[in-house]
N, C-alpha and C positions, 0 to 999 in steps of 0.2 A: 959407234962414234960418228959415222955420215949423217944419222939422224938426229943427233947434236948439229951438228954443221950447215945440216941445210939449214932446222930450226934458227941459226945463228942469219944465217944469209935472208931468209925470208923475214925475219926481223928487220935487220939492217938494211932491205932494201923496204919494208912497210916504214921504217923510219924515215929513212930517206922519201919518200911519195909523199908523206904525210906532212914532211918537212917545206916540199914543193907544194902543196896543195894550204899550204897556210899561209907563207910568201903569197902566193897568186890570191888567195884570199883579201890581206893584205891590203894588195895592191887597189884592186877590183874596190874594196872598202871607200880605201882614201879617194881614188877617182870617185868615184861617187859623191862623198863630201864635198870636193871641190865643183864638181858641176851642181851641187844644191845651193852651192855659198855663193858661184856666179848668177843663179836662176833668185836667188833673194836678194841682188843686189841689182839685178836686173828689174826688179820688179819694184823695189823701195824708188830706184827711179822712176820709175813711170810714175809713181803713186806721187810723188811732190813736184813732179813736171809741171809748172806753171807756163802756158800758152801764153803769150805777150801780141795784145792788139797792135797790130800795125797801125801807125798814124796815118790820119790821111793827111799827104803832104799839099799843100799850098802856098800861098804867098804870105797868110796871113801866120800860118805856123811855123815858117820858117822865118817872119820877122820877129815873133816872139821869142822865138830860140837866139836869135843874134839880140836882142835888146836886152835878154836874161844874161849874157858874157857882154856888153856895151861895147853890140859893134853895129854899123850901119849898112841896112840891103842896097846894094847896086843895079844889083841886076838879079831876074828871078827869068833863066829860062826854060820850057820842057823840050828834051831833048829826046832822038832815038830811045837810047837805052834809060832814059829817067828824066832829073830835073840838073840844069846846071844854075849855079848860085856866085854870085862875088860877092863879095861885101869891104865894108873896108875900116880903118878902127879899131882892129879885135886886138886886144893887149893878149901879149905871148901865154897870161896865167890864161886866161880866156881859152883857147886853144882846147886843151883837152875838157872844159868843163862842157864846151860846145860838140866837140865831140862822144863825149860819155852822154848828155843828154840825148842828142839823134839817136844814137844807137841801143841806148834804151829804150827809144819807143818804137823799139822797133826797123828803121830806117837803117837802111843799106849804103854806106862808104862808099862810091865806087872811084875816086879820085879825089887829091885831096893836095893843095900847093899852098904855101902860106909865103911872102914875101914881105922883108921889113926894110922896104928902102931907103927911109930916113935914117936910121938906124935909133932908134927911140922907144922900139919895143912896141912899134904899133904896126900891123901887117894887114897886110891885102890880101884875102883869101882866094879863093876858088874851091869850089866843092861839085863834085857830081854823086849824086845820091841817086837811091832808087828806092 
């Protein structure tokens, strides 16, 4: 009858290990999947990373960008940390279209005031870019 019994126990405990050893199995599996899923989606980006040329700023590209929204350069000066810009003119839609062009090609925001004193929806800007 004991050797019944052990029989019983060294079963139930080869169950029981085999039961832990598939759990951690398991585990070990899905971590795995997911660090392959993040390494292919890490990689899918790098592969349609489009690099965007920086524009080379000047007076003449930044009149163009204010005459594409119909607003008028003031002032064009280069500053410390980049260029500061006034203009004056710019209708409120103007605004962000003036904005998403710079910053599409590249060019850096770094201050940005718009003022409509008359109240007419025609503003004064100031910009510091880089």
């Amino acid at each position: 009858m004991t050797a019944k019994r052990l029989n019983l126990y060294i079963f139930l405990i080869s169950l029981l290990l085999f039961s832990f050893a598939l759990d951690r199995y398991h585990k070990l599996r899905n971590s795995y999947y997911e660090e392959y899923l993040r390494y292919k989606e890490v990689m899918l980006l790098l592969n349609n990373y489009q690099t965007r040329q920086k524009a080379t700023v000047d007076e003449n590209f930044i009149r163009q960008n204010l005459f594409q929204v119909g607003a008028d350069l003031l002032s064009f000066k280069q500053a410390q940390m980049g260029y500061e810009i006034k203009a004056r003119n710019l209708r409120g839609e103007g605004i962000p279209r003036l904005i998403y062009s710079l910053e599409s090609q590249g060019i850096e925001i770094l201050g940005f005031k718009a003022v409509d004193n008359t109240g007419q929806g025609f503003y004064e800007v100031e910009l510091r870019i880089r």
